[in-house]
C-alpha positions in Angstrom: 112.9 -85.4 132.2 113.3 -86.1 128.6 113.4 -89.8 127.7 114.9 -91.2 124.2 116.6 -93.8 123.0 120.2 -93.4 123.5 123.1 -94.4 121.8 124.3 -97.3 124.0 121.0 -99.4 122.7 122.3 -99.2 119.2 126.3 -99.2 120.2 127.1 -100.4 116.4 124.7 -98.5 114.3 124.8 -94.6 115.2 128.6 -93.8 115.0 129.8 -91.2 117.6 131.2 -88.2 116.7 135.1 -88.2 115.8 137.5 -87.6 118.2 141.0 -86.2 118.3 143.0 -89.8 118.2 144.3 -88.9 115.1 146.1 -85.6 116.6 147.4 -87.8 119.4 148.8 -90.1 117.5 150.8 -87.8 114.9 151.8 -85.8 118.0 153.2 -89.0 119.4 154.9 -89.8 116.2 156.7 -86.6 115.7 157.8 -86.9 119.2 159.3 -90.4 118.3 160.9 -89.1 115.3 162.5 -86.1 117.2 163.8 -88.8 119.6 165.3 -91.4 116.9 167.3 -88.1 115.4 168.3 -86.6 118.7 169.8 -90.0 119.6 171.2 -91.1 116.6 172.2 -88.0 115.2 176.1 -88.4 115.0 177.7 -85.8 112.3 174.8 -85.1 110.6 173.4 -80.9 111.0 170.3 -81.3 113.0 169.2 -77.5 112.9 170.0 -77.4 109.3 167.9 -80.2 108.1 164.9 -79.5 111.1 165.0 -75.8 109.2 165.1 -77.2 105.5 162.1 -79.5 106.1 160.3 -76.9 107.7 161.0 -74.6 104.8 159.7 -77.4 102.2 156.7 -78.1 104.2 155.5 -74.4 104.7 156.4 -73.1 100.9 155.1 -76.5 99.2 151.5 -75.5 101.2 152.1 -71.9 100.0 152.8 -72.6 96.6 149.3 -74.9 96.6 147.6 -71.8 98.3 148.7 -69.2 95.8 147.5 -71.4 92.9 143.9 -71.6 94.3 144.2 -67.7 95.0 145.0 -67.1 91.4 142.1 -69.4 90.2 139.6 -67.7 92.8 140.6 -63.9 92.2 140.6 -64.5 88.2 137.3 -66.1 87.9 135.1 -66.1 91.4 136.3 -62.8 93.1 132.9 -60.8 92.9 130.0 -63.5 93.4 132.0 -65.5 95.5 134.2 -62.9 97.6 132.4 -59.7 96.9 135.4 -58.0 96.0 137.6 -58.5 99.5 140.6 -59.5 99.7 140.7 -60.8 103.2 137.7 -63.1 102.3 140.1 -64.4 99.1 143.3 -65.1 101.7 141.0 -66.5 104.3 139.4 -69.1 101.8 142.6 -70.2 100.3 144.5 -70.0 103.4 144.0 -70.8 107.0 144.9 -68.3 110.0 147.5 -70.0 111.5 149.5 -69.4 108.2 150.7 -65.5 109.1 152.3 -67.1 112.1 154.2 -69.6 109.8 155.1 -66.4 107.3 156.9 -64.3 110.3 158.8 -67.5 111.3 159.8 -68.1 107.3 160.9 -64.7 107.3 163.0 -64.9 110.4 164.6 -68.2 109.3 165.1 -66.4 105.9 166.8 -63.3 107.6 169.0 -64.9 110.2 170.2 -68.4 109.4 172.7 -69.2 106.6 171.6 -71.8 103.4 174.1 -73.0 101.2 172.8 -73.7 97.4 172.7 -77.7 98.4 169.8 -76.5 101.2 167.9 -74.1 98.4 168.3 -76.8 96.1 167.0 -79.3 99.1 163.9 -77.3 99.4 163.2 -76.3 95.5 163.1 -80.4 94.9 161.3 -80.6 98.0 158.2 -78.0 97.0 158.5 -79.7 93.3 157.6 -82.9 94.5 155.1 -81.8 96.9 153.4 -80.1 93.9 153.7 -82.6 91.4 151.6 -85.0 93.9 148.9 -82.2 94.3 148.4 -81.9 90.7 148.3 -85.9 90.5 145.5 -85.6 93.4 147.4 -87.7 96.2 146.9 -85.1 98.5 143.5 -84.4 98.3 141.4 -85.0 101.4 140.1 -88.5 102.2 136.7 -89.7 102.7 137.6 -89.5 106.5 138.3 -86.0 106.8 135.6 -84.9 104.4 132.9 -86.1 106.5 135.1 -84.9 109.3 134.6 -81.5 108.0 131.3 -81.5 106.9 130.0 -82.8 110.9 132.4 -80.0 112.5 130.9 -77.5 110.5 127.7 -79.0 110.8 127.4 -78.8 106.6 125.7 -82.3 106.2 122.9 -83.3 103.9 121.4 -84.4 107.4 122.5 -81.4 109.2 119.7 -79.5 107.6 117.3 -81.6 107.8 117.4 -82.3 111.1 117.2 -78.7 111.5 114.7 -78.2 109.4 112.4 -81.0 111.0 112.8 -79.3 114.2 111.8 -75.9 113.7 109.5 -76.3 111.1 107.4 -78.8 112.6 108.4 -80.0 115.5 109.1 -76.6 117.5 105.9 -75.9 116.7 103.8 -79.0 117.1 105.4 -80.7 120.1 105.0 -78.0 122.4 101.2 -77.6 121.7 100.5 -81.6 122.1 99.3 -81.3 125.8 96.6 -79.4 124.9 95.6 -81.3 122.0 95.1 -84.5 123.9 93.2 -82.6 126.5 91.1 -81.3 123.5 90.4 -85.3 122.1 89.7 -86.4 125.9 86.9 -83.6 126.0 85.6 -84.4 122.8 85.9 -88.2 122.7 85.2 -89.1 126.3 87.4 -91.8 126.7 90.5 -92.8 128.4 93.1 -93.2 126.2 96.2 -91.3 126.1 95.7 -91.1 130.0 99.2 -92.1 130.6 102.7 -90.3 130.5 104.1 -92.5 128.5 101.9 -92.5 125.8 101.7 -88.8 125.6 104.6 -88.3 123.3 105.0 -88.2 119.4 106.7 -91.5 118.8 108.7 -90.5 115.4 110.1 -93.4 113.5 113.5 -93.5 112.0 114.0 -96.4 109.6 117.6 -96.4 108.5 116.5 -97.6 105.2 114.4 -94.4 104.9 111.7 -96.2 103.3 108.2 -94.1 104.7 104.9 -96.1 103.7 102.0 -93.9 103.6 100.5 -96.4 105.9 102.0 -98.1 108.8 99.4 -101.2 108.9 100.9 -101.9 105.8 104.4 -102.7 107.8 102.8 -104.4 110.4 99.5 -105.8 111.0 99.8 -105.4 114.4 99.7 -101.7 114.2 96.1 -100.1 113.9 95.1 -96.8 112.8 93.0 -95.3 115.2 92.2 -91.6 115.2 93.6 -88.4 114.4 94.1 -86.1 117.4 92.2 -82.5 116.8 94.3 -79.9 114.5 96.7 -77.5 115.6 95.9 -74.2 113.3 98.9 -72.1 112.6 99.7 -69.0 110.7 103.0 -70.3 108.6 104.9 -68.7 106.0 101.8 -66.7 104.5 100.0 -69.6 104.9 96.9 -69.0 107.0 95.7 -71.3 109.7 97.9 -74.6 108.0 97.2 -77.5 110.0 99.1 -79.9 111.8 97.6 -83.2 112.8 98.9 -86.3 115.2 97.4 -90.0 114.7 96.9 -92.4 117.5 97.1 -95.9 116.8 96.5 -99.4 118.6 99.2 -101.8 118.6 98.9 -105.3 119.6 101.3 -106.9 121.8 102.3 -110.4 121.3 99.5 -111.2 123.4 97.1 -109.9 121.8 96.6 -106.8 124.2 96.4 -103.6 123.2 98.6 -100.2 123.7 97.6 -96.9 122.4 100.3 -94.2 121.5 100.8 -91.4 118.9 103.2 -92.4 115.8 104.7 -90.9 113.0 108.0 -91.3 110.5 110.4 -88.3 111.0 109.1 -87.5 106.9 112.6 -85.9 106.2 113.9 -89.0 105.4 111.6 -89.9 102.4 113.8 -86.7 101.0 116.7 -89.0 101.2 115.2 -92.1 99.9 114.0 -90.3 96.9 117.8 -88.6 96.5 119.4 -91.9 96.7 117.0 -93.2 93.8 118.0 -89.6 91.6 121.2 -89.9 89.3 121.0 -86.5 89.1 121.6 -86.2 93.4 124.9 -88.2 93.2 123.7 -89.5 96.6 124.4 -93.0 96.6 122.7 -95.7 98.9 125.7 -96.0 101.3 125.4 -92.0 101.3 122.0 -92.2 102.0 122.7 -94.5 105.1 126.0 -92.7 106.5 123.1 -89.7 106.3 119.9 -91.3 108.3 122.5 -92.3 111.0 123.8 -88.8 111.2 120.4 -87.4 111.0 119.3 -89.5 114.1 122.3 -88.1 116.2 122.0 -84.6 115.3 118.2 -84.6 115.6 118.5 -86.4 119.2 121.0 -83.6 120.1 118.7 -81.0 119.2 115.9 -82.0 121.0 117.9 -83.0 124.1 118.5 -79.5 124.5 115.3 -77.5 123.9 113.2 -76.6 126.8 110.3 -76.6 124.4 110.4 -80.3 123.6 111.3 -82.0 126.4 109.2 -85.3 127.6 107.3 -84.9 124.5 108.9 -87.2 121.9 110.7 -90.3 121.6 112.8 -91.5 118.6 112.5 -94.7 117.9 115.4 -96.2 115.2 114.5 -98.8 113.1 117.2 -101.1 112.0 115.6 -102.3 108.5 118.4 -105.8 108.0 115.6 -106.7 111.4 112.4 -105.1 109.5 113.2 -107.6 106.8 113.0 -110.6 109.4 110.5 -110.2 111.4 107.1 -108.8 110.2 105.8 -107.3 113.7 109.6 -106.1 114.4 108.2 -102.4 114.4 105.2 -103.1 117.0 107.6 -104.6 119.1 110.1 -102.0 118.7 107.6 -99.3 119.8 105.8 -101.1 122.9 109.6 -101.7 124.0 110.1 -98.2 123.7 106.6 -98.0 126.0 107.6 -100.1 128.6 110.8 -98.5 128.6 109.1 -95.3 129.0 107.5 -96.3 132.2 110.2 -98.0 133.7 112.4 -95.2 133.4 109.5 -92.3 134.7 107.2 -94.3 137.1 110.3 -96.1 139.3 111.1 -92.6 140.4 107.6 -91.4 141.3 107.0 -94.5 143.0 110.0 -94.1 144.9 109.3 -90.6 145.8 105.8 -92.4 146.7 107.4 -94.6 149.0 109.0 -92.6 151.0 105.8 -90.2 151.2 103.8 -93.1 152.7 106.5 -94.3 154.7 106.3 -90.9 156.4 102.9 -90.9 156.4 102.9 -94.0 158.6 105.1 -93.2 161.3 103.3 -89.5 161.6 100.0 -91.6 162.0 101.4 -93.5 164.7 100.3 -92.3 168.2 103.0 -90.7 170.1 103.6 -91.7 173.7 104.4 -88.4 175.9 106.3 -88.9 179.0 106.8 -86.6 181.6 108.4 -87.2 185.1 106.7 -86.7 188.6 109.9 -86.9 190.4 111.8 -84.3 190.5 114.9 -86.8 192.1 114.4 -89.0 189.1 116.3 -88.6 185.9 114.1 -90.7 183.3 110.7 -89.5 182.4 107.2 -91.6 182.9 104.6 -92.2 180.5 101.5 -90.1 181.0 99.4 -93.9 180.9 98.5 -95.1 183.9 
């Protein structure tokens, strides 16, 4: 069972991916439209004008295709292409477009125009073009970040990625043994629990990483460093990997011992967002930690490695600004969390095992019958 903070605890910070609302709705307006015209359509040449606007449509986004095709064969063919031409068409058009090319062709072949419908679609493709050039139909911030999170070509994307199979992949599933290694070394009982045997990664949404978490939070306490895990990585022999345990103080005053680290990936962001030279501006940087939380969550949902041996824990910085112990009491919530969500089911399980426990140890009473005329049995007591 793999426990984590999920999305309905933050419902208005991690956005959800897109949907298809968008598609519905156009759908549902074309359908309207269709209606209005079959209704109201009096004198007026239905087929005709359906076929013209269908003819403006597909040669205005033809016309915009051949002009990137021209720009990308002249000057990106080789190092972008390698010299094929179904890479070029592909890249400047999508693949629904051949289907589109045999219906042009068969409205082309066997439907009349008259020179006002040629002229209708010339003007039509003109002014299509003239807004390209002017830039009106370029894509929108929307569906640029739609595109980027389909094809999973985020900033975060690959950081998340690379987070989790350069070091976590590696680290997580090795953690069990390195706790077993500190209790033979140490002697002492921390880190006995479940819920503490995880890698508690912080994700601040401001991306800002101190070097030392007391520094945050006085309630936190560096404690120890678990033993290293030695691994042979990228030609790099026996590189270590190291957790620390720290002590943090409840309100209370009473202490809770667990492993913590920031989810370093982000400092590469903070440090972006600070870069002219990056582009990556501080709303960027957000839009990008929330992304990066999702995506990683995502990933580790679904490895078998990793499972019940992390928990992400998101840190809304407008709160770290408030409150100075808001991160302490962030990460013993996630604690308590932890054990309500993993001990109520083994102590359920427990229940029942001791309820069945008691009604085996109860004595049985056997009864057998000495009348062979009777119908009920007797107890063997006298």
């Amino acid at each position: 069972m793999s426990c984590h903070l999920s999305d309905s605890d933050n419902p208005n910070i991690v956005p959800k991916p897109r949907g298809n609302s968008p598609k519905v709705i156009a759908t549902a307006l074309a359908i309207l439209c269709l209606l209005y015209i079959y209704i109201y359509q009096e004198e007026h040449d239905v087929k005709n004008m359906l076929r013209n606007s269908f003819c403006i449509t597909f040669f205005s986004y033809t016309s915009k295709g051949i002009c990137n095709c021209v720009e990308e064969r002249r000057h990106h063919f080789q190092p972008r292409y390698g010299g094929s031409y179904p890479k070029l068409l592909k890249a400047c058009f999508f693949g629904k477009t051949v289907f589109c090319i045999f219906l042009a062709i068969f409205i082309l072949l066997f439907t009349p125009f008259k020179v006002q419908d040629i002229v209708q679609i010339s003007l039509g493709c003109c002014c299509f073009l003239i807004f390209y050039v002017a830039g009106f139909f370029g894509p929108t911030e929307v569906e640029i970040s739609q595109i980027c999170e389909i094809n999973k070509k985020n900033v975060a994307h690959g950081l998340a990625w690379s987070f989790y199979i350069g070091y976590l992949k590696k680290v997580l599933p090795r953690l069990e043994n390195s706790i077993k290694a500190y209790h033979a070394e140490k002697g002492n009982s921390i880190l006995r629990y479940k819920d503490t045997r995880k890698v508690h990664i912080l994700i601040p949404l401001d991306c800002h990483i101190p070097d030392e978490i007391s520094k945050e939070d006085d309630n936190i306490h560096f404690l120890d460093n678990l033993p290293d895990t030695q691994l042979n990585v990228a030609g790099v022999m026996k590189r270590s990997y190291k957790h620390s345990v720290y002590e943090i103080f409840d309100e209370s005053k009473r202490p809770h011992y667990c492993i913590v680290e920031y989810a370093t990936p982000l400092a590469s962001l903070y440090e972006m967002s600070k870069d002219s030279q990056a582009a990556f501006s501080s709303q960027d940087r957000l839009e990008q930690t929330k992304l990066f939380y999702r995506t990683l969550k995502d990933i580790l949902e679904d490895s078998k490695e990793c499972g019940n041996l992390y928990r992400l824990v998101l840190l809304n910085d407008n709160k770290r600004g408030e409150d100075p112990h808001y991160i302490s009491k962030e990460i013993i919530k996630h604690l308590k969390q932890q054990i309500t969500e993993e001990y109520s089911v083994e102590e359920e399980g427990q229940q029942l095992q001791d309820n069945f426990s008691t009604e085996l140890s109860c004595a049985p009473e056997l009864m057998i019958s000495n009348d062979s005329n009777s119908d009920f049995p007797r107890s063997l007591k006298p």
